[in-house]
Structure formats: C-alpha cells, structure tokens
C-alpha positions in Angstrom: 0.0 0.0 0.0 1.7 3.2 -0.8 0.9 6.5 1.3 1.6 10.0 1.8 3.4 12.4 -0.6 6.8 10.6 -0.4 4.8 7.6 -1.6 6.9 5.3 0.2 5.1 1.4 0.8 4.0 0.4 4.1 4.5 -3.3 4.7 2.3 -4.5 7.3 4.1 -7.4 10.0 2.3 -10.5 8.2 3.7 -9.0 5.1 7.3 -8.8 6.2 6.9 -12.1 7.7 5.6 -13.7 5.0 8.4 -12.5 2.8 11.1 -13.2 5.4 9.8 -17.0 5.7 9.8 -16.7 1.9 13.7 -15.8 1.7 14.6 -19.2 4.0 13.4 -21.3 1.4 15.4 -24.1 -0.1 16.5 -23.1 -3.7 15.5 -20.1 -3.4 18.1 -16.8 -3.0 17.7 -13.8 -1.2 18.0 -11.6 -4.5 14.9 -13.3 -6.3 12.6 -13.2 -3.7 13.9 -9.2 -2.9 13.1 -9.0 -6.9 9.6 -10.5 -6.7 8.2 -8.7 -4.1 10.0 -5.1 -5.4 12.2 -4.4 -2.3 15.8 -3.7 -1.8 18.2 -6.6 -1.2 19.1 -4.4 2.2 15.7 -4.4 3.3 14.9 -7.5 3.1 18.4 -8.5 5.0 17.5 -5.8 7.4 14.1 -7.4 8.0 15.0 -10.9 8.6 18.0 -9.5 11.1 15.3 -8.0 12.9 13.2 -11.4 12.5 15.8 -13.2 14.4 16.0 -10.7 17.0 12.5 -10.8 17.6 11.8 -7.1 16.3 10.3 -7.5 12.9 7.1 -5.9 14.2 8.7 -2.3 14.8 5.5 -0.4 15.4 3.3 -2.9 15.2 4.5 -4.1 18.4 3.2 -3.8 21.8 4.7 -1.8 24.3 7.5 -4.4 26.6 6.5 -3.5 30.2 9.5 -3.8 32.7 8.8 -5.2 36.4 9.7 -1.9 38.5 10.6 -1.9 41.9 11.0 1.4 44.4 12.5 1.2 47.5 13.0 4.3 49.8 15.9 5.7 49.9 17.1 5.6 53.3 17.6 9.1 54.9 21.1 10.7 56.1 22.0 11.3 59.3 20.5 14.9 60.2 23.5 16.8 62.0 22.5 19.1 64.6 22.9 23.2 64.6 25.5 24.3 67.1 24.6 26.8 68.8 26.9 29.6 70.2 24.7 30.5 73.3 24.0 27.1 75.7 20.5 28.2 76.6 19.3 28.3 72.8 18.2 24.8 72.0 20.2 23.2 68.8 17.6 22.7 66.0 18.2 20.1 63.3 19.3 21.2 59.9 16.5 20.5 57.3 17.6 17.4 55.8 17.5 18.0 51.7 15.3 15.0 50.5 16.0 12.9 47.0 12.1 12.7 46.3 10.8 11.0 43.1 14.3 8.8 42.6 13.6 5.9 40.5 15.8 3.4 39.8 15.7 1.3 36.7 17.1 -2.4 36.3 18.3 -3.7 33.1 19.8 -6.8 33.7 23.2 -8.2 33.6 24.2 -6.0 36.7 23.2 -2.2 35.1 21.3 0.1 36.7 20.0 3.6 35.5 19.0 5.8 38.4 16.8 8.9 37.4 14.4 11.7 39.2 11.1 12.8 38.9 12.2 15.6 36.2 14.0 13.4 33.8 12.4 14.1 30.5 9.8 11.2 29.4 11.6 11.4 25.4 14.8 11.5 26.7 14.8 8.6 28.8 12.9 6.6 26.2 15.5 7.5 23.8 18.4 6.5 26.0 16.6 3.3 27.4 16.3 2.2 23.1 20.1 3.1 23.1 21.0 1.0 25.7 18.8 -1.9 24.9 20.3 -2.2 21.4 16.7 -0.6 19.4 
C-alpha cells in the first residue's frame, strides 16, 4: 500500500513475515525473492536480522512493560545546629530529600538511576540506546 506524498510502501508485520519465511526457502536466493516482491536486497536483509531478533514488528508491536521496583531511599543522618549561646536549644538542619528517585534495572548488573524531572523522550531515547533498538 503506498501513502503519503513521499509515496513510500507500508509493509504490514504478516507481510514482512511472510516474505522473510519466503527468503529461507530451499533453492531459493535472497536476491529473487527481494526482486519478486519489489524491495531492496538491504531491506529484506535488514528485515529478517530484525526477525531473528525478535523485532520484525517495529510499530506494530506492543509496548514491553519492565517489572519496576521502588524502595526508599534511606535518609542521612540529620547533624545538629551548634549553637553559640548554651540556653538556645540546637535545632536540626532541614535534611534535603531525594524525592521521586527511581531506579531502573536492566539486567546483567546495570542500573540507571533517574528523578522525577528526567524528560519522558529523553529517557525513552536513551533506554532504546542502551537496549540495542
């Protein structure tokens, strides 16, 4: 199906599939089946890379969800105020919170620590980076 003004064709998932199966057939090379379907040779290599890996979908796909655990962070050790005059009580220095820390685990040992103002984009686009997207 071609769309939009750059007329560019938009292969659905059972499409790609369907040609990927098609290009693991005995006798059959990668170049003619590229040629039947009129696609690029890199395409089609690209597409049944991403087959393998389990990423042939692209948008198609639904969203991986990530088990997420928070645990508080414990608290420092508030030091007192000294005061200069002995009849003044010493009052506790306001102890500056880390509120909203999340940490995120991504296997194999990493961890990516973030706060509540990390940008929503940027963290998607450096969570794709270091999953290999």
């Amino acid at each position: 199906m071609l769309e939009g003004a750059e007329r560019r064709r938009r292969w659905s998932f059972e499409d790609k599939a369907r040609i990927v199966e098609a290009s693991y057939e005995a006798e059959v090379s990668v170049c003619s089946v590229a040629r039947r379907h009129g696609i690029a040779q890199g395409l089609l290599f690209t597409w049944r890379r991403q087959a393998r890996e389990g990423r042939l979908g692209g948008d198609e796909q639904a969203p991986v969800f990530v088990p997420v655990a928070t645990t508080p962070e414990p608290s420092p050790a508030v030091p007192a105020l000294q005061s200069k005059d002995p009849g003044v009580q010493a009052l506790p220095r306001r102890a500056r919170r880390k509120t909203g820390v999340m940490a995120i685990d991504l296997g194999d040992g990493r961890r990516l620590t973030v706060d509540r103002n990390v940008d929503a984009a940027a963290l998607r686009r450096v969570l794709d980076a270091l999953e290999g997207r």
